[in-house]
C-alpha positions as CSV (number, residue, x, y, z in Angstrom):
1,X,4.6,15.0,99.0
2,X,7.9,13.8,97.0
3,X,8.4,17.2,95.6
4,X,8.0,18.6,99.0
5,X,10.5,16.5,100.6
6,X,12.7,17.2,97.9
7,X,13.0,21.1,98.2
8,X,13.2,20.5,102.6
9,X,16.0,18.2,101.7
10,X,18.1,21.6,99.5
11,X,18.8,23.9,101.8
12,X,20.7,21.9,104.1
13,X,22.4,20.0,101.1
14,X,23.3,23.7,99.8
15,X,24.8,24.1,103.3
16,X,26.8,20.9,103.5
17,X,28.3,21.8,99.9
18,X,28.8,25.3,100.6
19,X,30.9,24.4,103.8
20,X,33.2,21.6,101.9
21,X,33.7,24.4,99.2
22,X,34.7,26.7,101.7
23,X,37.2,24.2,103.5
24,X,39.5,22.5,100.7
25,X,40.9,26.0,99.7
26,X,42.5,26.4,103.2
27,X,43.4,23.1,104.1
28,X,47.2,22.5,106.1
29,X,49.9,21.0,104.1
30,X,51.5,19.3,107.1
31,X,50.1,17.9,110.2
32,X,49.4,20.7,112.2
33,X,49.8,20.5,116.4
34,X,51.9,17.7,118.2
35,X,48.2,15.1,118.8
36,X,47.6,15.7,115.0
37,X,51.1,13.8,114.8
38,X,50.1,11.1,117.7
39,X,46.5,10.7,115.7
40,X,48.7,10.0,112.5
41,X,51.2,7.7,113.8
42,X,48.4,5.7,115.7
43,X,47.6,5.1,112.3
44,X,50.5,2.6,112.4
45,X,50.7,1.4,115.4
46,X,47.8,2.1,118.1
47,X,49.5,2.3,121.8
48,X,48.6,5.3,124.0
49,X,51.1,4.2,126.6
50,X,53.7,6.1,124.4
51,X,50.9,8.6,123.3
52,X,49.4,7.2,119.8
53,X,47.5,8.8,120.2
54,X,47.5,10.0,124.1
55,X,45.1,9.2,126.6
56,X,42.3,8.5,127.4
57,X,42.7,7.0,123.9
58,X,40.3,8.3,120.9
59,X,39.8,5.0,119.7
60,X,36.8,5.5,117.3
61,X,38.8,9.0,115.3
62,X,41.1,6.7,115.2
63,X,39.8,3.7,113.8
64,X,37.7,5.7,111.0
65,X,40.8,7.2,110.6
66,X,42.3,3.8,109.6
67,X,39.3,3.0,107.4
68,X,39.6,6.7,105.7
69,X,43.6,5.9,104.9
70,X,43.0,3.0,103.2
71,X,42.0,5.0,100.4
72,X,43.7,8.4,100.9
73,X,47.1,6.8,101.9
74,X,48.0,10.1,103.9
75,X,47.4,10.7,107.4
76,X,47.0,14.2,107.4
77,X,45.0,13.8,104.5
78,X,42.7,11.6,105.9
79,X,42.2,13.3,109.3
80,X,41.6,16.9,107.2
81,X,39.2,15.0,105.4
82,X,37.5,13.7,108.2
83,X,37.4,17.3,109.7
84,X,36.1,19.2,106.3
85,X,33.1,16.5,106.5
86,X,32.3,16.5,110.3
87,X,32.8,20.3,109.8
88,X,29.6,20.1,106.9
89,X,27.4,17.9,108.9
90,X,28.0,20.1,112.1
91,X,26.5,23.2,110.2
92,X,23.8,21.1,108.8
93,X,23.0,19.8,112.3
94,X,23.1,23.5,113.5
95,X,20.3,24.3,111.1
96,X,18.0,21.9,111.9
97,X,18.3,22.5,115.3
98,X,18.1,26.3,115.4
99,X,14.7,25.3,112.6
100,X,13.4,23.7,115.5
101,X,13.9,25.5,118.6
102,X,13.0,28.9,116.8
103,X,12.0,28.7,113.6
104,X,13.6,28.7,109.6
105,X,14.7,31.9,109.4
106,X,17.0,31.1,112.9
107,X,17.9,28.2,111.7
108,X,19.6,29.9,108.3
109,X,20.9,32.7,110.6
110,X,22.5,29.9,113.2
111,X,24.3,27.7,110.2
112,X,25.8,30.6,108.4
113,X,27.3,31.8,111.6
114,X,28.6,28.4,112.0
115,X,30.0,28.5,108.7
116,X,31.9,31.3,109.0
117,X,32.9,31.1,112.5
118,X,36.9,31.3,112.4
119,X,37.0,28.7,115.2
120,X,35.0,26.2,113.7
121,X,36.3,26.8,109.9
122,X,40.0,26.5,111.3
123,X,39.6,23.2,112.8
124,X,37.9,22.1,109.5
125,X,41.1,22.2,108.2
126,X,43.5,20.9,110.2
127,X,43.9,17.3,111.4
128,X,42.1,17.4,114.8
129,X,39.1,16.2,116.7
130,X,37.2,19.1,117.8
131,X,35.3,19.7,115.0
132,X,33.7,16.2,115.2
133,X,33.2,17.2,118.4
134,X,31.4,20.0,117.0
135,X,29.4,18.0,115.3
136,X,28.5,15.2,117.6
137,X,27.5,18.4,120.1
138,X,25.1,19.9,117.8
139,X,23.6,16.3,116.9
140,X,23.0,15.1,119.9
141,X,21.3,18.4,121.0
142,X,19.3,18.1,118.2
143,X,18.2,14.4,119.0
144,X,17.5,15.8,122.9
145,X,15.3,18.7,121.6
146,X,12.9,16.2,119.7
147,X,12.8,13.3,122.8
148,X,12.0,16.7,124.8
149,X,9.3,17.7,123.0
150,X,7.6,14.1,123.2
151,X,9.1,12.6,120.1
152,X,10.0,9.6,122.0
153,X,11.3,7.4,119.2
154,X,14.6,9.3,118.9
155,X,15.7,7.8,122.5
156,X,17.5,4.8,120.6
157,X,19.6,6.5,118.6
158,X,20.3,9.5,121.2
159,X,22.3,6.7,123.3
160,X,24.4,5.3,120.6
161,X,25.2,9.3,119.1
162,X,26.1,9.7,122.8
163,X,28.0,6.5,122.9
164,X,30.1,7.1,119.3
165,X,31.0,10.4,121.0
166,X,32.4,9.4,123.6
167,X,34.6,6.7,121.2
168,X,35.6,10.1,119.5
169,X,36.1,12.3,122.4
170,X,35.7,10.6,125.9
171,X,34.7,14.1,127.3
172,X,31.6,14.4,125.0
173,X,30.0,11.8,126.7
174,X,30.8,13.2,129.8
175,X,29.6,16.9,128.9
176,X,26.6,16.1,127.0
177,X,25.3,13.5,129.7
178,X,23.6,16.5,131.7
179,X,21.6,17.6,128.5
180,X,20.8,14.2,128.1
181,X,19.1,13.5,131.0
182,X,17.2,16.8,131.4
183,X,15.9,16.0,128.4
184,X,14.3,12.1,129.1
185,X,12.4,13.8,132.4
186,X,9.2,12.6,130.3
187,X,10.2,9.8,129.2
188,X,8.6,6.5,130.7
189,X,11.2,5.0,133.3
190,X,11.4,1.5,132.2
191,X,12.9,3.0,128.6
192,X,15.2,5.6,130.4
193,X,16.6,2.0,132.2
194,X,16.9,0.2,128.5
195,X,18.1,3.4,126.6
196,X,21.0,3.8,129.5
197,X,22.2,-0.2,129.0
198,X,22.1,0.6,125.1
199,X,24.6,3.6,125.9
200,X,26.8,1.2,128.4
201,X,27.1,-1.1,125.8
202,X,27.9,0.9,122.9
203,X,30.8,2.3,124.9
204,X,31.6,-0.9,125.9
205,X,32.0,-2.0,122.6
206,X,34.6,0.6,122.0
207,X,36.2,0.5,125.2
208,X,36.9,-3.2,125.6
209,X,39.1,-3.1,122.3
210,X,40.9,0.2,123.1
211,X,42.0,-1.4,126.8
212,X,42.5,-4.6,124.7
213,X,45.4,-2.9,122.1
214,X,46.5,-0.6,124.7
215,X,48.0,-4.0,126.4
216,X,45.4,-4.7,129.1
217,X,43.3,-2.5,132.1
218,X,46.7,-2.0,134.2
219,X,48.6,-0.5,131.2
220,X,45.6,1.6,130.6
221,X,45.2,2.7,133.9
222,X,49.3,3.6,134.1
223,X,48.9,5.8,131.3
224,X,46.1,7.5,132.6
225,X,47.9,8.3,135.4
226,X,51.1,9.7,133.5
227,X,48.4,12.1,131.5
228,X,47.4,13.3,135.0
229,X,50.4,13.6,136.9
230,X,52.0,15.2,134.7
231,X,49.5,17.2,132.6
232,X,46.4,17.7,133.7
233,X,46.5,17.1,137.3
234,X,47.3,19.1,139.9
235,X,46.9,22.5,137.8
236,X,42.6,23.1,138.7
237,X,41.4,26.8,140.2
238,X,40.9,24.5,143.8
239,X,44.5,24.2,144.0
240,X,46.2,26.7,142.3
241,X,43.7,29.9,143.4
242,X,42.3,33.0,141.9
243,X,45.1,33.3,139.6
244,X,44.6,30.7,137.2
245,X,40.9,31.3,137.4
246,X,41.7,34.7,135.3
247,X,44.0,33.0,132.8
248,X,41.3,30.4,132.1
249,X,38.5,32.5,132.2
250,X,40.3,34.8,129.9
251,X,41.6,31.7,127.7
252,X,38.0,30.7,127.4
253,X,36.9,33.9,126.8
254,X,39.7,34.1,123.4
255,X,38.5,30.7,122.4
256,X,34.9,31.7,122.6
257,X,35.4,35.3,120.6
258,X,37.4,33.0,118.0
259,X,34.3,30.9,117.6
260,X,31.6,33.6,117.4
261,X,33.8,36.6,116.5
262,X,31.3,39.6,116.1
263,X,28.3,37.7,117.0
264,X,29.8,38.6,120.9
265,X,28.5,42.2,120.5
266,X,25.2,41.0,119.3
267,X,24.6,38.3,122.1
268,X,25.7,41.3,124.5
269,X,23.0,43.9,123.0
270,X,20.8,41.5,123.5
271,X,21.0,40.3,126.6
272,X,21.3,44.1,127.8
273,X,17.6,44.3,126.1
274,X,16.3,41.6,128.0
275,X,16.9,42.6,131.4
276,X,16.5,46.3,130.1
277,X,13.3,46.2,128.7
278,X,11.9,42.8,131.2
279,X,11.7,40.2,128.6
280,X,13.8,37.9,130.6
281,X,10.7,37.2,132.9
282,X,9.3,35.8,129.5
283,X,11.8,33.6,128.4
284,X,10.8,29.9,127.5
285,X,12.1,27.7,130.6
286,X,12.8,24.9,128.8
287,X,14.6,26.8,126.0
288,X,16.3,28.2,129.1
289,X,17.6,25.1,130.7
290,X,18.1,23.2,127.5
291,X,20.9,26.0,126.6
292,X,22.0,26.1,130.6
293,X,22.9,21.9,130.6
294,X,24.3,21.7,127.2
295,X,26.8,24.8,127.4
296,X,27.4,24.7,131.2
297,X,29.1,21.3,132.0
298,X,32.3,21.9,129.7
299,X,32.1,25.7,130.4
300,X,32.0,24.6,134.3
301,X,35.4,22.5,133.4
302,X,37.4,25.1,131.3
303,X,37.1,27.6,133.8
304,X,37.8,25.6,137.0
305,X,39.6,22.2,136.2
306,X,41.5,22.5,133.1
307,X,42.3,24.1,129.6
308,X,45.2,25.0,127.4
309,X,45.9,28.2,125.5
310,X,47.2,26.4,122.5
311,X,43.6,24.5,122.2
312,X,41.4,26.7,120.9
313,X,39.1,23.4,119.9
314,X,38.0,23.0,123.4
315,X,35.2,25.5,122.7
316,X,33.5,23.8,120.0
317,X,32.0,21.2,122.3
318,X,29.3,24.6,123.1
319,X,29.8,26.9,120.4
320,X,27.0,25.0,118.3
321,X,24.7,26.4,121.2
322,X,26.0,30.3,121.0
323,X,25.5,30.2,117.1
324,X,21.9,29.4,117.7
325,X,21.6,31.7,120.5
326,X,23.0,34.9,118.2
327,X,20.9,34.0,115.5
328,X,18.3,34.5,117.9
329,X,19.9,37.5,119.4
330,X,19.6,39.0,116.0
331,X,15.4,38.5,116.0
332,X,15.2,40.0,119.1
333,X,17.7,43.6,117.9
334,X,16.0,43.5,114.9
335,X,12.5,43.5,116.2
336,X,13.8,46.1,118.7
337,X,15.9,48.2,116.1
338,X,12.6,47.7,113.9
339,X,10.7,50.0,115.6
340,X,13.1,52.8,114.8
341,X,14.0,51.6,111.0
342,X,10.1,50.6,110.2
343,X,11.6,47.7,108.9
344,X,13.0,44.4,109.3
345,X,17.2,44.6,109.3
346,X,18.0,41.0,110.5
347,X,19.3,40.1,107.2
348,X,21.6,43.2,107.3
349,X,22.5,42.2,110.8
350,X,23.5,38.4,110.0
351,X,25.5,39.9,106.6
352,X,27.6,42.2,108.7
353,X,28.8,39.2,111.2
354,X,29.2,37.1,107.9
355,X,31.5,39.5,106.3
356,X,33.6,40.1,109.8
357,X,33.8,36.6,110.8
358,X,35.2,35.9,107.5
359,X,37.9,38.8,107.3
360,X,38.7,37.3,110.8
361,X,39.6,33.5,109.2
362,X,40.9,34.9,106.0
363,X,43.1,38.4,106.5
364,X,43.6,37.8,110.5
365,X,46.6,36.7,112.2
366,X,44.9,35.3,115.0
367,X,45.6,31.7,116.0
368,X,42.4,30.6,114.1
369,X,43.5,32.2,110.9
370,X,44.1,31.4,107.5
371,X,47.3,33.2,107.9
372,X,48.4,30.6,111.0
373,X,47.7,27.9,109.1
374,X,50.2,29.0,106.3
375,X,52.8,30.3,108.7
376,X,52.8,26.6,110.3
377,X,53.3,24.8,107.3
378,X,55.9,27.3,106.1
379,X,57.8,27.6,109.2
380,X,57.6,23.8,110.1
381,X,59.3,23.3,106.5
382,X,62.1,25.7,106.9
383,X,63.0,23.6,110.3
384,X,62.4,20.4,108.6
385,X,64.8,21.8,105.5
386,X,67.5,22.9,108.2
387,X,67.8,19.5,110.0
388,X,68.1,17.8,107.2
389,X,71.7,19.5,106.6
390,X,73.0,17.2,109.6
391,X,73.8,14.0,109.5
392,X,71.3,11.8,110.6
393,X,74.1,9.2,111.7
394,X,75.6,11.0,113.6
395,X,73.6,13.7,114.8
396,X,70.6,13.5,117.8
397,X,67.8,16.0,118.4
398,X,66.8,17.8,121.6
399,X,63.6,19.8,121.7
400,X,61.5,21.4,124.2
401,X,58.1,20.7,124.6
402,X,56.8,22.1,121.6
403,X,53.3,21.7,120.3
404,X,53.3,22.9,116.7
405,X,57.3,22.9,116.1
406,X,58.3,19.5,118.6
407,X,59.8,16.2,118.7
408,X,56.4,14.9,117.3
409,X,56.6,16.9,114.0
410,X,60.4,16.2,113.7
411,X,60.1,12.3,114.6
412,X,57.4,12.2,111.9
413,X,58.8,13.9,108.8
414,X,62.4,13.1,109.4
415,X,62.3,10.0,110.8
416,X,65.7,9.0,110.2
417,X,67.0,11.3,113.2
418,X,66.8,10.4,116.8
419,X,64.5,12.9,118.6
420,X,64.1,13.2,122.2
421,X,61.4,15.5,123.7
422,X,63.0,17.9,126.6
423,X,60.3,17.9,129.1
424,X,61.4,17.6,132.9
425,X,58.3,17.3,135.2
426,X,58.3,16.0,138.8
427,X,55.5,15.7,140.7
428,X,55.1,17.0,144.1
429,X,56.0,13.2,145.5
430,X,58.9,13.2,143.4
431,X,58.1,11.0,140.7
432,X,60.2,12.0,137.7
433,X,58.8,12.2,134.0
434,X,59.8,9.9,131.5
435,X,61.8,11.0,128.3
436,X,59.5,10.6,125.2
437,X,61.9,10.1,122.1
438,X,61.7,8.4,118.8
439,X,63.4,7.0,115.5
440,X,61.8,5.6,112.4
441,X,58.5,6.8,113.6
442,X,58.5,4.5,116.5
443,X,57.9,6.1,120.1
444,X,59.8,5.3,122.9
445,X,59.9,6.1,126.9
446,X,63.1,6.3,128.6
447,X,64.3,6.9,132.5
448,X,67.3,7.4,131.3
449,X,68.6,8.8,127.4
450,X,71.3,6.7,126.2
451,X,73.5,8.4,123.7
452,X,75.3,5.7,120.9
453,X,79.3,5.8,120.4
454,X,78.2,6.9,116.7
455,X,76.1,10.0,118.0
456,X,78.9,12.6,118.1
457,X,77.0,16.2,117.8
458,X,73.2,17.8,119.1
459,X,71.0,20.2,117.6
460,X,68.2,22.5,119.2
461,X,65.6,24.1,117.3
462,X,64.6,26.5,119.9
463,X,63.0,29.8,119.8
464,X,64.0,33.0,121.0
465,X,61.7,33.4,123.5
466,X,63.4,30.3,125.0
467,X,67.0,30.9,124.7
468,X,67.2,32.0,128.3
469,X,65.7,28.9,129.5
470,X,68.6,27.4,129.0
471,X,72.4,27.1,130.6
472,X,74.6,27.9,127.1
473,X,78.2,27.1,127.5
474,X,80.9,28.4,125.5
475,X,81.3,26.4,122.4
476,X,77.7,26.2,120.8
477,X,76.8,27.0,117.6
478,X,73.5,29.3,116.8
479,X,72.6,29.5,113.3
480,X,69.2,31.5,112.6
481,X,66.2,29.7,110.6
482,X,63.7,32.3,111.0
483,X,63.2,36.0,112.8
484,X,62.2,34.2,116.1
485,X,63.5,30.4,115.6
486,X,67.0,29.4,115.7
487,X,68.9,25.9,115.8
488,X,71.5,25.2,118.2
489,X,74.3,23.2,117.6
490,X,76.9,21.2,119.3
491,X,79.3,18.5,120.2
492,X,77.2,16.2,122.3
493,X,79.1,15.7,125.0
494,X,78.0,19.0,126.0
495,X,74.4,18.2,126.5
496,X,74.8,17.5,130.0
497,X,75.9,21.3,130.4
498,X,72.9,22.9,128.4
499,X,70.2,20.6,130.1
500,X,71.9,19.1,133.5
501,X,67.9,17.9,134.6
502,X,68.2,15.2,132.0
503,X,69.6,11.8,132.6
504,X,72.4,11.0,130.0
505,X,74.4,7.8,129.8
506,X,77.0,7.6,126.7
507,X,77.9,4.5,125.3
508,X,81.8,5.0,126.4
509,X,81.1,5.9,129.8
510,X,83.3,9.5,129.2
511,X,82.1,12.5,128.6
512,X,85.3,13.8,127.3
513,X,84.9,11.2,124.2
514,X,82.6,13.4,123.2
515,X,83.7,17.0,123.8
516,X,84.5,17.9,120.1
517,X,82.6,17.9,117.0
518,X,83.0,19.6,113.3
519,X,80.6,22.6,113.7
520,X,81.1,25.8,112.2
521,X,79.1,28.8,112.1
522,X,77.9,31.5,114.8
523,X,79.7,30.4,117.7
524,X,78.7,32.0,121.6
């Protein structure tokens, strides 16, 4: 029996070390996307009001985060490291799960596919949440699958998985809730009643100290509200129409192909042989709404309410499910293709996927790509090198709202600069963003940016594709960092003329005391 449990216990291990082995190679050099930034500096100082990291708060990412750095003593470090693990234990999850909804075989198929999948191994290298999102997904599903099938016992620690999720992510508790109850429908009541108090207070235990260092339920509740009014509010298919429907359909559609790659031609054969040949009138009902509630809640969202094109991450909350569902998809054109080939080509099939997903991550330029990953950290440095030629005493920074080249990245890694973030939102009632800016790695929030007698000249690091955005008066100075990125430079006093939405108060009270500065270089 102890040999036994020995070899079960291989395969999986072989998995979890395969998919660390696979990871460190690839890892980013420098945090990678503008929450990656807010995640590290929350290391420091936890305060979501000024978005470290932003709403609705992370707390539990954060705080292993905390734990992690005390030995790594590098945030990006430590959050890559915490993605390269969750990353392992996601595809070990997968295999179990796909083991026991189908069979071995499945499972194997299902947990390669996760390893390769360009979505998945991307985010298993920079410092972000979505691939513990990943994991918790798949874990939770797996935990659901065995209370469904009468194995009772795992109720217990369903409801705290459920509840550390939602410390990590506060939507995975929310998406995976649906899958959660379908699958206690046999469950006696008087333990659904416990388990859900269990759930309430985990949560609670990670809730009541996130309001707690956050400054109290008001302050949370304000920033909540600046995260909707001015982000994710207002922007859902109900109000905004048909349009936006096709650019998140089609966003989810990218996100999904990044996860899967060609393992979308393989799901689409197979379903074409299901309604083809009537093997949809056989399918397992349970299997069938156990795939519906776990994939269909955050799908639901990303089409209708929200998602951003620069968060590919979003689809690993159901991705777990479509890598178990291909690797079924494969059985069922194998069994079909084996009637023609006498012979059974799944293997073939699964290689061929391997092979592509992996080109995809390695030799692609896609924004899941090895190739990103490196262009990031070598264009980040070349902008971090060209600031650094200005004087941080004198000199103040203006950027756009810029997720992987902002005023997060800048604040971060050349902290001695003043940075403000160049963001101007007002809501249909007229409220007026605040300015995010910061100094010494210390976040601020401003009505009104007030620029110090010392502070004589700006710079922009702008790209070209944004150059027009912009009211560029005569006197400004453009040098060129890269093909497509560009710094502009100028006396300060005319910042008022290049963004006249912002509210600008110098310490003088003239604008004329600032009108000239010592630049030299490509002049307009």
């Amino acid at each position: 029996m102890i040999i036994h449990k020995n070899k079960d216990i291989i395969l999986p291990l072989s998995l979890f070390l395969l998919t660390i082995l696979t990871r460190i190679p690839f890892t980013s050099k420098l945090l990678y996307h503008m929450d990656s930034v807010q995640f590290a500096l929350a290391l420091e100082h936890y305060d979501i009001t000024v978005h470290q990291p932003h709403p609705p708060g992370y707390f539990l990412y954060v705080m292993l985060g905390r734990l992690i750095n005390l030995f790594i003593k590098d945030a990006n470090s430590t959050f890559i490291f915490i993605s390269i693990l969750f990353s392992s234990l996601a595809v070990v999850a997968i295999y179990y799960l796909g083991k026991e909804i189908f069979d071995k075989k499945m499972g194997i198929f299902a947990a390669l596919i996760a390893l390769t999948s360009p979505n998945l191994w991307f985010h298993g290298e920079v410092a972000l949440t979505y691939v513990v999102e990943a994991f918790f997904s798949a874990f939770v599903a797996l935990l659901c699958w065995r209370i469904l099938k009468g194995e009772h016992k795992y109720l217990w620690l369903s409801v705290i998985a459920l509840g550390i999720a939602g410390g990590i992510r506060q939507n995975t508790l929310v998406f995976l809730l649906p899958l959660w109850l379908f699958s206690v429908k046999g469950v006696p009541l008087r333990k659904i009643i416990t388990s859900v108090g269990l759930l309430a207070i985990v949560c609670l235990l990670w809730f009541v100290p996130m309001v707690w260092m956050t400054g109290g339920w008001n302050t949370y509740q304000n920033a909540l509200r600046e995260l909707w009014l001015f982000n994710t509010g207002r922007v859902s298919v109900f109000e905004k129409g048909w349009p936006l429907f096709l650019l998140f359909a089609s966003t989810l559609f990218d996100f999904t192909f990044y996860g899967i790659g060609s393992g979308i031609f393989i799901l689409g054969l197979a379903a074409y042989s299901l309604i083809r040949f009537g093997y949809i009138k056989a399918l397992d009902r349970t299997k069938f709404f156990f795939f519906l509630l776990w994939t269909s809640p955050s799908v639901f969202f990303y089409l209708f309410i929200f998602i951003l094109r620069t968060n590919p991450g979003y689809a690993l909350i159901f991705l777990p499910s479509l890598f178990i569902l291909i690797a079924a998809a494969i059985g069922l054109v194998s069994k079909n293709l084996g009637k023609v080939f006498i012979k059974d080509v799944s293997g073939y099939i699964v290689t061929i996927i391997l092979i592509i997903n992996t080109a995809i991550f390695l030799f692609s330029e896609y924004p899941v790509s090895h190739h990103e990953i490196r262009n990031h950290d070598g264009k980040l440095s070349v902008m971090l090198a060209r600031i650094k030629t200005f004087d941080p005493s004198t000199t103040a920074i203006f950027v756009g709202p810029y997720t992987f080249y902002g005023y997060r990245q800048i604040m971060y890694y050349v902290p001695e600069y003043a940075v403000y973030q160049v963001d101007i939102r007002v809501t249909p009632t007229g409220e007026v963003r605040k300015t995010f800016w910061g100094k010494n790695k210390e976040t601020h929030l401003t009505d009104k940016i007030n620029i110090p007698e010392e502070i004589r000249n700006l710079i922009i690091p702008i790209f070209l594709s944004d150059m027009n955005k912009l009211s560029l008066p005569a006197g400004l100075t453009i040098g060129e960092i890269l093909s497509d990125f560009f710094i502009i430079s100028s006396p300060i006093g005319l910042i008022k003329d290049i963004y006249p939405g912002l509210h600008i108060v110098f310490a003088t009270g003239r604008i004329d005391d600032y009108a000239e500065a010592p630049f030299k270089d490509h002049k307009l």
